[in-house]
C-alpha positions in Angstrom: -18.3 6.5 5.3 -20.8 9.5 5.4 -20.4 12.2 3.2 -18.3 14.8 6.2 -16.0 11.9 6.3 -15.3 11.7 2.6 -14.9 15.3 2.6 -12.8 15.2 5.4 -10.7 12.1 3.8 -10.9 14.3 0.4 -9.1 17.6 2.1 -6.2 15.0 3.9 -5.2 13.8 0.4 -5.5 17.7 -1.6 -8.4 16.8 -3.9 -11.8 17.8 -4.6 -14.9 16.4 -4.3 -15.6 14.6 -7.8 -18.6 15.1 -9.7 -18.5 11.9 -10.8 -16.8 8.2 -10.4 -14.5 8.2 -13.1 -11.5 6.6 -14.9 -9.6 10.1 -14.4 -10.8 11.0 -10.9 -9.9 7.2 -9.9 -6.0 8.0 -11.4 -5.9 11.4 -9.5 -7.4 9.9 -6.2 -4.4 7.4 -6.3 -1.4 9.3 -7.2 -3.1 11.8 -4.1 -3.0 9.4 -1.9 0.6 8.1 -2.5 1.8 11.6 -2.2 0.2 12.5 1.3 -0.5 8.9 2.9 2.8 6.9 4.1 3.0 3.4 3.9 4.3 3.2 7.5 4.1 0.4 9.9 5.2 2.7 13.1 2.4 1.3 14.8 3.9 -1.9 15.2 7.2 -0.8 17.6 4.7 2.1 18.9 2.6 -0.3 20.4 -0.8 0.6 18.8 -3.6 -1.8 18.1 -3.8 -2.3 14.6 -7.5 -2.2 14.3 -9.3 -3.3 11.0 -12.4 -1.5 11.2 -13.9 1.7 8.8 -13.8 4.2 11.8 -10.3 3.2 13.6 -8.9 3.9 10.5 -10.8 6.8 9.4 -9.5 8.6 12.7 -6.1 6.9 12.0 -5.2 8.3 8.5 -7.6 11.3 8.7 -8.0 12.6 12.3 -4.3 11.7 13.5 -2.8 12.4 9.9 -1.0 9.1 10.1 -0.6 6.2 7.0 -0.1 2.5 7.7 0.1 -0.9 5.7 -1.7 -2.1 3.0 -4.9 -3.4 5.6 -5.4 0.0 6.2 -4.2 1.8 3.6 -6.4 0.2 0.8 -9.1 -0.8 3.1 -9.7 3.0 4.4 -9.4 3.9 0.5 -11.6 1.3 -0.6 -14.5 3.0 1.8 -13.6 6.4 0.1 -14.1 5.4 -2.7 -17.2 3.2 -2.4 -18.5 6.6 -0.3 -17.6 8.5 -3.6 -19.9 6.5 -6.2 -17.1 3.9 -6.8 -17.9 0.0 -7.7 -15.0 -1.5 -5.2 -14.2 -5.1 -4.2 -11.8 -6.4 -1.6 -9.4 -8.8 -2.9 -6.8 -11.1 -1.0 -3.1 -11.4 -2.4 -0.2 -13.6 -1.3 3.2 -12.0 -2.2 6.0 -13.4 -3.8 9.2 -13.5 -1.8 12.5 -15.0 -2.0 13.0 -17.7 -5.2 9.1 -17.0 -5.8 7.9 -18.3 -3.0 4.5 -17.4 -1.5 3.4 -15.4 2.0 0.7 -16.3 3.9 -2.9 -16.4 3.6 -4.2 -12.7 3.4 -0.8 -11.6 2.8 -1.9 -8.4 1.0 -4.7 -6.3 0.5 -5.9 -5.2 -3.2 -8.6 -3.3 -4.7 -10.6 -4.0 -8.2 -12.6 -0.5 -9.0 -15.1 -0.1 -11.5 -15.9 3.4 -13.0 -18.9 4.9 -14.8 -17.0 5.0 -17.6 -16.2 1.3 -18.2 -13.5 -1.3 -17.2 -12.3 -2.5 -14.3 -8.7 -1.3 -12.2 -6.7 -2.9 -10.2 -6.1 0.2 -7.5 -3.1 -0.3 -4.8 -2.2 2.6 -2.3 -0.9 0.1 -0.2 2.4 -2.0 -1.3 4.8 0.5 -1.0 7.4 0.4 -4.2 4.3 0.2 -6.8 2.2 1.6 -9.4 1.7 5.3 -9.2 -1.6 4.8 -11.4 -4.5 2.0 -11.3 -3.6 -0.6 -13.5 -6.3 -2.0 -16.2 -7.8 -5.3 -15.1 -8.4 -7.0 -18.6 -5.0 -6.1 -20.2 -2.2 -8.9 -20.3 0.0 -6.6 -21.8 2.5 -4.6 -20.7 1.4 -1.6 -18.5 3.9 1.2 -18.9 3.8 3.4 -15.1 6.1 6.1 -13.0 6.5 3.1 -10.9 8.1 1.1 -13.5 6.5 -1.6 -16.0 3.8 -3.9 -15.3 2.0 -6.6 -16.2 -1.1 -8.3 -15.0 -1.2 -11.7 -16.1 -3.2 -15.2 -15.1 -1.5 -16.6 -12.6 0.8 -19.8 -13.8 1.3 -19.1 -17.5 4.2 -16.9 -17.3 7.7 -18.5 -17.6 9.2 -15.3 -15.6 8.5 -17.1 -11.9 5.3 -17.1 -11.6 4.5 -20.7 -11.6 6.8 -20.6 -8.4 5.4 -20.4 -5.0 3.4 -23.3 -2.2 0.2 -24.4 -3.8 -0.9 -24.6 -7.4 -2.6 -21.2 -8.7 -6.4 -21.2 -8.4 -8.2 -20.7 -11.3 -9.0 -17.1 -11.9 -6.1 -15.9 -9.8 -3.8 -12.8 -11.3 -0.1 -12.2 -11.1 1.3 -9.1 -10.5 4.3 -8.1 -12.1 6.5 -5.1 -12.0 9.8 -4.9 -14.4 9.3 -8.8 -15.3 9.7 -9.5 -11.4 6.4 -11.4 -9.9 4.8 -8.8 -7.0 2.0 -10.8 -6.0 -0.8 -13.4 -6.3 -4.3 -11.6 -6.6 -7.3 -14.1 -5.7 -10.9 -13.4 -7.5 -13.1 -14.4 -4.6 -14.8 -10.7 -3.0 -13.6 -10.4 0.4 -14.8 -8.2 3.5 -11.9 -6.1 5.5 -12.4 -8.4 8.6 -11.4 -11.4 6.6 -7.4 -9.6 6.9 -7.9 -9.8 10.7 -5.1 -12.8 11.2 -3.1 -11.6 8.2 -2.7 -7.7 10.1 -1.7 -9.6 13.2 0.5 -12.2 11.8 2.4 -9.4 10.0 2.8 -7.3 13.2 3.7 -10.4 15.5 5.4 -13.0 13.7 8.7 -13.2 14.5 9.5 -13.7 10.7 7.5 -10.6 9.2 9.7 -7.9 7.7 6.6 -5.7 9.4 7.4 -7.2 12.8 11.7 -7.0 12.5 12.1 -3.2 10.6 10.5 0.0 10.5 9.4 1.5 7.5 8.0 4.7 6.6 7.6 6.0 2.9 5.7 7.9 0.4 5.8 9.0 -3.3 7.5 12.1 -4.0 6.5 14.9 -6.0 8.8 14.4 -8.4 7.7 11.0 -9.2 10.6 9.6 -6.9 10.3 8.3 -3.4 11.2 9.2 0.4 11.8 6.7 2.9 13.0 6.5 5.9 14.2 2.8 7.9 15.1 3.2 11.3 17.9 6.2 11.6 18.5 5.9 7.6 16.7 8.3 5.3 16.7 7.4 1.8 15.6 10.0 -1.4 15.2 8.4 -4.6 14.8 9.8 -7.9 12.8 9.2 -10.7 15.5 7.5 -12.3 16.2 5.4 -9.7 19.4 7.2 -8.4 19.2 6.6 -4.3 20.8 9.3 -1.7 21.3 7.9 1.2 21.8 9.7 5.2 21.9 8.4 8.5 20.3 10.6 11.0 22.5 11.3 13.9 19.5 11.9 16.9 16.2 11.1 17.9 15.4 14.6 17.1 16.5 14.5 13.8 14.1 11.4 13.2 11.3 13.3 14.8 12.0 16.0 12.6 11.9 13.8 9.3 8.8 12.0 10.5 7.0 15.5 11.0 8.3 17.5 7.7 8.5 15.3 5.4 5.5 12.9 6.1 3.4 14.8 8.3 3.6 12.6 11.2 3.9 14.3 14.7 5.4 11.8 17.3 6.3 12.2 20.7 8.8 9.4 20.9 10.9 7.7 18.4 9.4 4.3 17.4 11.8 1.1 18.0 11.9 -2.0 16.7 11.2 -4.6 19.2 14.0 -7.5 20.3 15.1 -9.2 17.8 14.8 -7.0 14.7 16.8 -4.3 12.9 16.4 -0.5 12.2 17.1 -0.9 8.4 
């Protein structure tokens, strides 16, 4: 990413160019981007390639204003922030799901930053329900957030359901945890953004992916709460967890949504192929 394109990126989120790589400029990059960038996977029932490479998704989430999921999201942020100064590695995930069960292969998509100023974060603009803040590598403790409480822990030594899952715990590997609940498996080992190639198109094909059978759109609110809208059904949460939720009654009223209250402008109303649900 040149330095127009960082700028560029810079002005879609609403902050500034930094002087320096830093712990507080790495916090404030973040919460920007969780406030301006949906976690969307509209592409999916639009029919768009999903394609994992620096400039598709520079002129996804910057020139068409758009968002996506976590391949995108934290692989076009990873490139921001290496383009700002930043010391960022690629790492693969496997998410806990039902009874602590494990996803696929290159289920997720994390980031581990280093700033100038010491330590290492775990940085995440792309799992949707999450931390508003990068959360500190090293620390086994708890991690108190907007987004709740979490810990990041080794992988295996927590009673709380982490030893559950297919396949014994590499050594090295991290669990993420938010409000005691396991989030997901974090592997050491540096990977490169085309190493998530099969894990983007399993998610958007698979019969069995959530990504493939609902729609999704959602951001961080201003307010420290969250807007999301699944299918017809717009849901507003508050900072204290209190949910409102409306069904909208027309494709216009989706379209509306889409455009005022995440800045995408569609022409048509995404739908979820055969065989899935609008939430």
């Amino acid at each position: 990413m040149n330095s127009a394109q960082a700028d560029a990126y810079l002005h879609r989120i609403g902050a500034d160019h930094p002087a320096w790589p830093t712990m507080d400029v790495l916090r404030e990059l973040q919460l920007r981007h969780l406030l301006t960038v949906p976690f969307e996977n509209l592409s999916i029932h639009l029919g768009e390639e999903i394609v994992l490479e620096e400039k598709q998704l520079f002129d996804k989430i910057v020139g068409a204003r758009r968002g996506g999921f976590c391949y995108e999201l934290n692989g076009s942020f990873a490139a921001l922030l290496a383009a700002l100064g930043f010391d960022v590695t690629l790492l693969a995930a496997r998410v806990y799901g039902e009874e602590g069960r494990l996803g696929v292969p290159y289920d997720h998509l994390g980031l581990r930053v280093r700033t100038v100023d010491g330590g290492d974060w775990l940085v995440d603009v792309g799992f949707g329900a999450h931390s508003h803040y990068p959360l500190v590598f090293r620390e086994r403790g708890e991690q108190s957030d907007p987004g709740g409480a979490f810990r990041v822990i080794e992988a295996g030594t927590d009673a709380a359901g982490v030893r559950g899952g297919r396949g014994p715990a590499a050594s090295g590997d991290l669990a993420v945890l938010r409000d005691g609940t396991p989030q997901y498996r974090l592997e050491m080992r540096p990977r490169v953004l085309e190493d998530f190639v099969v894990g983007a198109w399993w998610h958007s094909t698979s019969p069995v992916s959530h990504f493939a059978r609902s729609l999704v759109c959602s951001r961080v609110t201003e307010d420290g709460g969250r807007i999301t809208l699944s299918g017809r059904r717009l849901t507003v949460t508050a900072p204290d967890g209190r949910r409102e939720m409306s069904d909208l009654a027309s494709d216009q009223e989706v379209l509306e949504v889409y455009r005022e209250r995440f800045g995408i402008v569609l022409d048509r109303v995404p739908t979820v192929r055969r065989g899935g649900r609008q939430g």
